[in-house]
C-alpha positions in Angstrom: -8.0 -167.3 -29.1 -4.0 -167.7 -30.3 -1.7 -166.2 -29.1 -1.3 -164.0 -31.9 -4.7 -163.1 -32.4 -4.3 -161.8 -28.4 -1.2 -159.8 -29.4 -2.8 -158.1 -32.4 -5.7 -157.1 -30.1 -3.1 -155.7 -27.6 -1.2 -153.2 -30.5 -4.8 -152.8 -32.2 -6.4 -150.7 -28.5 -2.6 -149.0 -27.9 -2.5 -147.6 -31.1 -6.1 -146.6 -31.6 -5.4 -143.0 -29.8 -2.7 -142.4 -32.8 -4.6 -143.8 -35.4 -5.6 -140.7 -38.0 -8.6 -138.8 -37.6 -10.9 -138.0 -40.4 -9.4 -135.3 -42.7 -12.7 -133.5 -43.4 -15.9 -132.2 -40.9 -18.9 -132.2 -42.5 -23.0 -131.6 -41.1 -25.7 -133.5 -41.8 -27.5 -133.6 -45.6 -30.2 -131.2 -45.8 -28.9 -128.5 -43.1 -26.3 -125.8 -42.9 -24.4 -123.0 -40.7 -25.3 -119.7 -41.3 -22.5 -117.2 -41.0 -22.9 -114.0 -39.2 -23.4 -112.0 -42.8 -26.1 -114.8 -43.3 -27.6 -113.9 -39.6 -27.8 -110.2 -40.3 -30.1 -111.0 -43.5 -31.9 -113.4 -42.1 -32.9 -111.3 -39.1 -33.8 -108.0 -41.1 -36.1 -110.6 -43.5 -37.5 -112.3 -39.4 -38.1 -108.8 -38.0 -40.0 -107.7 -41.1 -42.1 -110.5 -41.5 -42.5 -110.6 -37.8 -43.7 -106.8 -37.7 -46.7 -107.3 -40.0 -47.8 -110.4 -37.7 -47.8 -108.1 -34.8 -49.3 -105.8 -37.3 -52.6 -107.5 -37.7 -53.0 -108.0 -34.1 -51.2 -111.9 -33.8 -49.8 -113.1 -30.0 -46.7 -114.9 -30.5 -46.8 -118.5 -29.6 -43.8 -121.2 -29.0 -44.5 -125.0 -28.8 -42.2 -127.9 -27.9 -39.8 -128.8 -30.9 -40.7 -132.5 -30.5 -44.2 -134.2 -29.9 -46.0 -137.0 -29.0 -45.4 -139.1 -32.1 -49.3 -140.4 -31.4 -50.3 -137.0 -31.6 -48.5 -135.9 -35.2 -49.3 -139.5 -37.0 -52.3 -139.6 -39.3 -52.4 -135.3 -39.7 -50.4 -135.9 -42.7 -51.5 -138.2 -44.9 -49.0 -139.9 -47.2 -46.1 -137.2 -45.6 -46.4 -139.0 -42.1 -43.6 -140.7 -43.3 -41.0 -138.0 -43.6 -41.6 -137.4 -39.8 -38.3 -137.6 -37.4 -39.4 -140.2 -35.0 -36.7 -140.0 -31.6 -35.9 -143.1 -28.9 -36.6 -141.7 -25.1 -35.6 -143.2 -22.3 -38.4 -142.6 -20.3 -40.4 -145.0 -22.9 -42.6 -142.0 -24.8 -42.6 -142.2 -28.7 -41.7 -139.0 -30.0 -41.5 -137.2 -33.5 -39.8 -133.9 -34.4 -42.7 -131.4 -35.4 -43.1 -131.7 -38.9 -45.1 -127.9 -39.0 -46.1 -125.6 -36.9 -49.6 -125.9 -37.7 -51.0 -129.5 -35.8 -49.1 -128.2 -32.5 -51.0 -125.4 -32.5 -54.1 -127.0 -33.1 -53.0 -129.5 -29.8 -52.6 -126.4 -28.1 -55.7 -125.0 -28.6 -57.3 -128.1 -27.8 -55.2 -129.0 -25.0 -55.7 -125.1 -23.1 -59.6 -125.2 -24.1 -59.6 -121.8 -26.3 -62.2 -121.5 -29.0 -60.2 -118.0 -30.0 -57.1 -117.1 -31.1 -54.6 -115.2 -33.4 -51.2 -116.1 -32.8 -48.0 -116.2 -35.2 -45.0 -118.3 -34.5 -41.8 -118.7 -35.8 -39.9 -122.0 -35.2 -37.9 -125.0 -36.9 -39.0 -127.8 -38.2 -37.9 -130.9 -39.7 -39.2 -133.3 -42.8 -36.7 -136.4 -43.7 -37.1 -135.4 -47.5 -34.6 -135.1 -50.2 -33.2 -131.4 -49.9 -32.5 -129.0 -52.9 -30.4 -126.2 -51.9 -30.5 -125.0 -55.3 -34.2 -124.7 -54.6 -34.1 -123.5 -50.5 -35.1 -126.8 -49.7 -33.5 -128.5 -46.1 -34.3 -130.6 -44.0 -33.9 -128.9 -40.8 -35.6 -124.9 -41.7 -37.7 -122.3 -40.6 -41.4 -121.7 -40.4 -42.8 -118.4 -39.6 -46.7 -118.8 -39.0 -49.7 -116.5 -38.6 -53.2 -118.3 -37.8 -56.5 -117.3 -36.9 -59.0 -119.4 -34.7 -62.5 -119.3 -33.9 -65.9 -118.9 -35.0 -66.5 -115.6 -37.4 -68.1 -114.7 -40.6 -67.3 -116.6 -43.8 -64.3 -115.6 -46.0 -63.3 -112.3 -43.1 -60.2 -114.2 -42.1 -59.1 -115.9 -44.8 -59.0 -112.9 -46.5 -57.0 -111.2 -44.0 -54.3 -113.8 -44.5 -54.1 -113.2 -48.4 -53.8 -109.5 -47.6 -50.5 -110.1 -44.7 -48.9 -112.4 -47.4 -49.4 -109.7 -50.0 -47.9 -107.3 -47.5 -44.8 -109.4 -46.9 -44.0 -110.4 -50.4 -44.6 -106.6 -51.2 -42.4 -105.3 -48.4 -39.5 -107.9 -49.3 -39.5 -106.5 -52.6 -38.8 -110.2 -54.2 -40.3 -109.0 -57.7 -44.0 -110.2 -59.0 -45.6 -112.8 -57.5 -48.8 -114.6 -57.6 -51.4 -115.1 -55.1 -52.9 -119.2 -56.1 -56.2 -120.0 -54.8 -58.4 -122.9 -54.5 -60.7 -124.6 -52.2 -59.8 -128.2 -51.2 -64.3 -129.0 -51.5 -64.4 -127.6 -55.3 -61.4 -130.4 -55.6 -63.4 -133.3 -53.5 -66.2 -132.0 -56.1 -64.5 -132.7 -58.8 -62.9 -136.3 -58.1 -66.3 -137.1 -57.8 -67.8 -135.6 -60.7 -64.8 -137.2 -62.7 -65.4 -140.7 -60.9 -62.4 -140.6 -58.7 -63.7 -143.5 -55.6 -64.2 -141.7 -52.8 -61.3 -144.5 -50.8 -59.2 -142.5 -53.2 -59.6 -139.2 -52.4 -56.6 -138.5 -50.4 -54.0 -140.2 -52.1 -55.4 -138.7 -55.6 -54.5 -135.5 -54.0 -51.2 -136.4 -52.8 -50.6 -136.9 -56.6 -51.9 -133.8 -57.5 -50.0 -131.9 -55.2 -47.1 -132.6 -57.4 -47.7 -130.3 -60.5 -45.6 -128.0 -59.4 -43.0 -130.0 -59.8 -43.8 -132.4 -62.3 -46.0 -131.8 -65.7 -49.4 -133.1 -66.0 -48.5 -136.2 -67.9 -46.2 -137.6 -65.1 -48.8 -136.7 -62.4 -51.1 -138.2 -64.7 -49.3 -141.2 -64.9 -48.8 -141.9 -61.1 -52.8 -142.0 -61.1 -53.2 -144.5 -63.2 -50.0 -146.6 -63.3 -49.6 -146.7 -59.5 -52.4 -145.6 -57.7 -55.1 -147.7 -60.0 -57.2 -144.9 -61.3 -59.1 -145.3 -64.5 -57.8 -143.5 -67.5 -61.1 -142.3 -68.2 -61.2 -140.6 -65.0 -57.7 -139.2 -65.1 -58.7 -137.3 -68.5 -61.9 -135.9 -67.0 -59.4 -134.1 -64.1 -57.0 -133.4 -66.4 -60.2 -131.2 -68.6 -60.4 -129.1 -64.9 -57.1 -128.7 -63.6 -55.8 -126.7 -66.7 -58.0 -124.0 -65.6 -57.0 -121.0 -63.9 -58.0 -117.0 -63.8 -60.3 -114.3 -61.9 -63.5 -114.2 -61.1 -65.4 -114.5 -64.1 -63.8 -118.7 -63.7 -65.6 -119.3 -60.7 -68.8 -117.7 -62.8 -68.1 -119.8 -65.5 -67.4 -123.0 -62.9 -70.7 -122.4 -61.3 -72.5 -122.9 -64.6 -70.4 -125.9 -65.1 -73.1 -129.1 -66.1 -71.7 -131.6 -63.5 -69.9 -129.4 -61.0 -73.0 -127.1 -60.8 -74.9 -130.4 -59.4 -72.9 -131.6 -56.5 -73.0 -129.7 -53.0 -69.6 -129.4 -52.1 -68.2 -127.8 -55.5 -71.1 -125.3 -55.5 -70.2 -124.4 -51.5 -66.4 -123.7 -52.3 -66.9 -121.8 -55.4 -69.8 -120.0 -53.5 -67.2 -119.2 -50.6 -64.4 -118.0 -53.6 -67.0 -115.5 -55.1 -67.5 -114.1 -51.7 -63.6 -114.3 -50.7 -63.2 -112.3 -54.2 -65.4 -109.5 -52.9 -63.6 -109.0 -50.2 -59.7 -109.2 -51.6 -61.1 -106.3 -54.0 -61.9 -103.9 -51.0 -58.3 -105.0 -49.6 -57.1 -103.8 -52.9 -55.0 -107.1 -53.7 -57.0 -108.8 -56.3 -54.7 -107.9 -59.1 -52.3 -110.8 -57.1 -55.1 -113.5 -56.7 -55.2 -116.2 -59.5 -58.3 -119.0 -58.7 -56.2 -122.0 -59.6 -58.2 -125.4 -60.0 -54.9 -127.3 -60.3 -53.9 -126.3 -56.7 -54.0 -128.6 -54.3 -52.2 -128.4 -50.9 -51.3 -131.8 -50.3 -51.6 -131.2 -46.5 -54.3 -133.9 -45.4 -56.3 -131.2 -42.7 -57.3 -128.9 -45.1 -61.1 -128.4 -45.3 -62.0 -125.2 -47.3 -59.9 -122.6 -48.7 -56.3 -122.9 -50.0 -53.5 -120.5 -51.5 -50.2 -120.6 -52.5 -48.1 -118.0 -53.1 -45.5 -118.2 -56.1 -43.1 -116.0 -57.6 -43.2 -115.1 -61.3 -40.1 -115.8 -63.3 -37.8 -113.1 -65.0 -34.8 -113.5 -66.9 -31.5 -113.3 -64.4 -29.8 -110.6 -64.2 -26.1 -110.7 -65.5 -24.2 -112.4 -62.9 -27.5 -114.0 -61.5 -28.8 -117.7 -61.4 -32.2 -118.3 -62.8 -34.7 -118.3 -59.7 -36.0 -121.5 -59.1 -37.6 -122.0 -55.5 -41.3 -122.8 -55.8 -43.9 -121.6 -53.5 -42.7 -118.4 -51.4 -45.5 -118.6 -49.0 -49.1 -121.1 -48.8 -52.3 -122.0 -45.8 -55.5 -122.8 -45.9 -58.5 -123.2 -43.7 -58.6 -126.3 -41.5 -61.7 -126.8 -39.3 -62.0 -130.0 -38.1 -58.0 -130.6 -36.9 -58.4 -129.2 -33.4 -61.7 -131.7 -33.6 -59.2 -134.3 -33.9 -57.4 -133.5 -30.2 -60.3 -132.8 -28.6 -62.0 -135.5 -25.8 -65.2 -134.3 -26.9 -65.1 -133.6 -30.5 -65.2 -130.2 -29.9 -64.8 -127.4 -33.2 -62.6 -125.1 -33.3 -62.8 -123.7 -37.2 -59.0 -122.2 -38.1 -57.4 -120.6 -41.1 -53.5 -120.0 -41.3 -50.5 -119.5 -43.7 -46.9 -120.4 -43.3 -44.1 -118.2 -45.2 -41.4 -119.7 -46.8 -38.8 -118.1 -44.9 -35.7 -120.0 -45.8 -36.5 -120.5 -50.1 -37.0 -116.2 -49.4 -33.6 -116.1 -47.9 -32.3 -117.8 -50.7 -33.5 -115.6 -53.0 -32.1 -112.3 -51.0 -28.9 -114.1 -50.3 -28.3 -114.6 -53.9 -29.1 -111.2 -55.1 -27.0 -109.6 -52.4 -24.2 -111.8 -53.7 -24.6 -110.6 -57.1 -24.8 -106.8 -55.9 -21.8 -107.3 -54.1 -23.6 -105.2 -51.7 -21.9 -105.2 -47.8 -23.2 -106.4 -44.8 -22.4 -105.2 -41.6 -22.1 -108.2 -39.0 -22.7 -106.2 -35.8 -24.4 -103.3 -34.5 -21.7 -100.9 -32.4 -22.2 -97.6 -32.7 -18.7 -96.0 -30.6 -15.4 -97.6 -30.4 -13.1 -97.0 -27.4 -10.0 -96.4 -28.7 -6.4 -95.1 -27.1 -2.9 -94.0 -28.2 -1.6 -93.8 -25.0 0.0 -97.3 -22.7 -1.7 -98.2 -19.7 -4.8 -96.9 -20.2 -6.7 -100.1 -19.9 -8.3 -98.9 -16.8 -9.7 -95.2 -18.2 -11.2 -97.6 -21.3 -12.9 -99.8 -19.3 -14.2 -97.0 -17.0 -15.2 -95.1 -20.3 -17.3 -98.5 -22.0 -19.2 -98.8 -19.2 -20.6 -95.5 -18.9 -21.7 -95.8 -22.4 -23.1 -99.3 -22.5 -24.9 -97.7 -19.0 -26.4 -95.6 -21.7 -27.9 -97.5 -24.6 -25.0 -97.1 -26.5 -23.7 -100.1 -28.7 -19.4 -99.9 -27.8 -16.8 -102.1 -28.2 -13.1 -102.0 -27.1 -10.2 -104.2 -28.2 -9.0 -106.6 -25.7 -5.8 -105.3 -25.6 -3.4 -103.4 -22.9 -1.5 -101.4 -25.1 -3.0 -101.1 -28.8 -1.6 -99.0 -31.4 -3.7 -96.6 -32.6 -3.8 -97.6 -36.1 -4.9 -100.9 -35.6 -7.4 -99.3 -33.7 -8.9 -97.1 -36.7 -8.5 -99.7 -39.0 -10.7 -102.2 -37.0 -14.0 -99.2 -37.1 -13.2 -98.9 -40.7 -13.7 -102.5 -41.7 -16.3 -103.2 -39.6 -18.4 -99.7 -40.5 -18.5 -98.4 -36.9 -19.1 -94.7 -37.3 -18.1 -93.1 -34.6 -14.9 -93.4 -32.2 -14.0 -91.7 -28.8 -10.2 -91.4 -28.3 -9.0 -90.8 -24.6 -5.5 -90.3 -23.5 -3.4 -88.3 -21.1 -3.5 -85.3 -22.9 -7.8 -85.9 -23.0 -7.8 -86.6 -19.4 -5.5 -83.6 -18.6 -8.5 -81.3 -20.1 -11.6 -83.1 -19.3 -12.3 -83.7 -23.0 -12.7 -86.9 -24.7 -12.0 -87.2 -28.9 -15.1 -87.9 -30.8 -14.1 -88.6 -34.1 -16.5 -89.7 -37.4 -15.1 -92.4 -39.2 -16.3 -91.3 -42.6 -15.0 -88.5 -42.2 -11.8 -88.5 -39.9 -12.8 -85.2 -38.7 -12.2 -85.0 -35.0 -13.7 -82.9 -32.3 -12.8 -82.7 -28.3 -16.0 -82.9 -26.3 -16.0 -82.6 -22.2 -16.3 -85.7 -20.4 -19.6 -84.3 -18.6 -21.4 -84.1 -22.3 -19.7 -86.9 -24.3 -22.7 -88.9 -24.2 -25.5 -86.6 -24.8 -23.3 -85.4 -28.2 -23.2 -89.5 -28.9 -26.6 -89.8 -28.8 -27.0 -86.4 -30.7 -24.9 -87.7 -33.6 -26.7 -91.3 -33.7 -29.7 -90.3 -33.9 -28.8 -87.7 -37.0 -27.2 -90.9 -39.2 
């Protein structure tokens, strides 16, 4: 090394501490803060969705965020490859969970329970190409409701139609369709149409697409890249345009080629019986049996749904919605099979909702409302006109938050009283208690309404009973 390569090594490491720092801080593609407006939504929308779960009789359930990578590869078919795979350094290959749905199916496996109806809500990653336009991340929420066990055909799944109906109805998100299909009616018709059967899986994964791309593009990734025959391609093309209520799966079942092979004929058998019962739950007016859908999801056995809203023209002010499914599940009987020593069954149907494309849709309308959001939940301010009452505040705070009651204070010795107001008034706090030496003189403490400004003095002995009184009349 020269001697001046030596001395520009020597001024390069002492002025590296003064050299600039980046002018902009930025998170990774695909994720995002939320602020504490955002927060408020997205915890109303959680508690709600949450709530019918817990409705239907569902145990909540938490898994680890990451697995064994061995034990989330080959559950996904072509999708294995958006996994998060992580370096330990204790040598184990691991993967971020890619749903919630295989973990649970280890669990089950792993604890040795033949019965369950659990829900969990819980992120989850997928290295895809994010749409934020469309609620798409990479890093998002999954809030899942599953049923395992051995029970009467079509009893279950029905009951998961009727809790998404319930959500998207409670949400109040506008119309939306119920899509339904069974994943052996589509194995039925790939081989009625001459699709090999080595081909199966990734003819699917094509498939899964339509709701995304038209028919002619899907129908072009069959043939120009996946090797299909033309021929065969226009024979699934002739199936997958149809869609409607039950008089399709009448019609399908008097269909020439699909009334002759065994799978086809047990799916649409198991829709016409799934029908029956969404009429008694009074939600068939949703349902739409939809021979394009698809579910790309490799574990799916029988039945399959997606839930979609229906466009309407935006509002003034508003975007045009564009978010795809809302909501989608399936039944899937053989994955806990897969984890099992022994092979053992363990038949499961599930959905997931679309939590975060749902939150896009509320955050945007909310925005367009200009409707306000409070950020926090206090109920009483502790407020003062007088100096050097610190003490008789912090005395007074802690009797209420003894009580249940939500209170904050300002962090402040002496605060002016204005500032004081001012800070319930912005923040929609609707009641304040005022103490000073004049109050303390008396034995009364201030209540005053902040929508109001009217004031009242109330003794100290019955300050919180009137409180509690006046919150539970708002």
């Amino acid at each position: 090394m020269t001697y001046l390569h030596i001395v520009e090594a020597v001024l390069t490491s002492q002025l590296k501490p003064y050299q600039k720092k980046p002018n902009f801080i930025k998170i990774p593609k695909g994720t995002r803060d939320l602020s504490p407006k955002q927060m408020v939504v997205r915890e109303k929308i959680l508690d709600m969705v949450i709530s019918c779960f817990k409705r239907h009789g569902g145990k909540g359930l938490d898994t680890p965020a990451f697995e064994l990578k061995e034990m989330l590869t080959e559950k996904y078919n072509e999708q294995s490859g958006l996994m998060y795979d992580l370096e330990d350094q204790g040598g184990e290959l691991l993967s971020l969970r890619y749903d919630l749905t295989v973990p649970f199916a280890r669990y089950l496996a792993m604890n040795k329970l033949k019965k369950m109806k659990r829900y969990q809500v819980g992120k989850v990653w997928r290295r895809e190409s994010p749409s934020i336009v469309q609620g798409r991340y990479r890093e998002f929420y999954q809030c899942d409701f599953d049923i395992a066990g051995q029970f009467d055909p079509m009893i279950p799944d029905a009951e998961c139609l009727r809790i998404i109906y319930e959500i998207l109805s409670g949400l109040q998100l506008g119309d939306f369709l119920i899509k339904v299909n069974d994943r052996r009616i589509i194995d039925g018709i790939f081989a009625v149409c001459g699709v090999p059967e080595s081909k199966f899986r990734t003819i699917c994964a094509s498939m899964d697409k339509l709701d995304k791309i038209s028919w002619k593009d899907v129908r072009h990734e069959m043939v120009a890249e996946k090797g299909l025959a033309p021929e065969v391609a226009d024979r699934i093309g002739d199936y997958v345009q149809h869609h409607g209520g039950v008089s399709l799966v009448e019609h399908m079942l008097q269909d020439p080629r699909l009334s002759q092979n065994k799978q086809a004929l047990e799916g649409l058998g198991s829709l016409k019986l799934l029908s029956e019962y969404l009429t008694l739950f009074a939600i068939m007016e949703k349902i739409s049996f939809d021979l394009s859908l698809v579910r790309g999801l490799d574990y799916y056995t029988g039945v399959i749904y997606e839930a979609v809203l229906l466009q309407t023209p935006a509002q003034a002010g508003e975007d045009p919605l564009n978010v795809g499914s809302v909501a989608a599940g399936g039944r899937y009987d053989e994955l806990v099979a897969i984890f099992d020593p022994n092979g053992h069954r363990v038949p499961c149907v599930g959905l997931s909702i679309g939590i975060e494309r749902i939150f896009h849709i509320v955050e945007q309308r909310m925005k367009t409302s200009g409707k306000k959001v409070r950020t926090t939940e206090t109920q009483v301010f502790v407020a003062t006109p007088q100096r050097n009452f610190l003490r008789e505040r912090l005395k007074l705070i802690a009797e209420l938050w003894d009580a249940g009651i939500k209170a904050e204070m300002l962090y402040k010795n002496n605060p002016k009283l204005l500032p004081q107001l001012q800070y319930c008034e912005k923040r929609g706090i609707p009641l304040v208690v005022i103490i000073g030496e004049e109050e303390q003189k008396e034995g009364v403490i201030k209540l005053r309404s902040v929508a109001t400004r009217e004031e009242e003095a109330i003794k100290r002995e019955h300050l919180v009973t009137e409180i509690q009184k006046r919150l539970s009349q708002s």
